[in-house]
C-alpha positions as CSV (number, residue, x, y, z in Angstrom):
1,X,0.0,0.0,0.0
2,X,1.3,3.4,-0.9
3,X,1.5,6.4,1.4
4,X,-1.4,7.6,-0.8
5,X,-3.3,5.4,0.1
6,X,-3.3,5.3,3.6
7,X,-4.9,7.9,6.3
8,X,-1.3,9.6,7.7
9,X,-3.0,9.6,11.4
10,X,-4.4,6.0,11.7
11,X,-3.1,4.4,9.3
12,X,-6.6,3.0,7.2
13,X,-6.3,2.2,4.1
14,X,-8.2,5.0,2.4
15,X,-9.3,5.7,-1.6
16,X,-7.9,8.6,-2.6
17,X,-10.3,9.7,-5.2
18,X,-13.2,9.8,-2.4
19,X,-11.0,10.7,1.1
20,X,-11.0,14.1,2.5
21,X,-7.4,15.7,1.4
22,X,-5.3,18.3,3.1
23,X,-2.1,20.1,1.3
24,X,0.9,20.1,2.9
25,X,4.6,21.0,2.2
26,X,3.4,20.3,-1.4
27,X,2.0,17.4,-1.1
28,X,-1.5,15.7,-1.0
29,X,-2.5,14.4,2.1
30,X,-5.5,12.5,2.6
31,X,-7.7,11.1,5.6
32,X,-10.2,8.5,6.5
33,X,-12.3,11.0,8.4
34,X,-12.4,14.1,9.3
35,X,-11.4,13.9,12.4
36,X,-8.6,12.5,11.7
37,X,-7.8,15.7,8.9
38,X,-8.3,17.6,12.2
39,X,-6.0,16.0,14.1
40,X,-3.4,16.3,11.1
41,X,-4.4,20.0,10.7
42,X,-3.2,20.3,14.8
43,X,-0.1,19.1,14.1
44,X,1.2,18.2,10.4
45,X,5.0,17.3,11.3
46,X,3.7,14.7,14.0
47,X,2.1,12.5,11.4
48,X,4.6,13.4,7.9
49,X,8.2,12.7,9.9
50,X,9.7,16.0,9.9
């Protein structure tokens, strides 16, 4: 499974043509739920390794 495909907060599998999505650092980002884009949104370098 790519990173694409997968929620960066929990982990779930997620479709990326349908999942909520979030920009960051140039990049796509994109979620299962919103709550997790919330909790990404909080903070992004927690769940992209920086």
């Amino acid at each position: 499974m790519s990173a694409e495909n997968q929620c960066p907060v929990c982990a779930m599998e997620v479709n990326p043509h349908l999942a909520l999505s979030e920009p960051y650092d140039g990049q796509s980002y994109y979620f299962c739920s919103e709550g997790c884009r919330e909790q990404f949104l909080k903070d992004p370098k927690t769940y992209v390794g920086e």
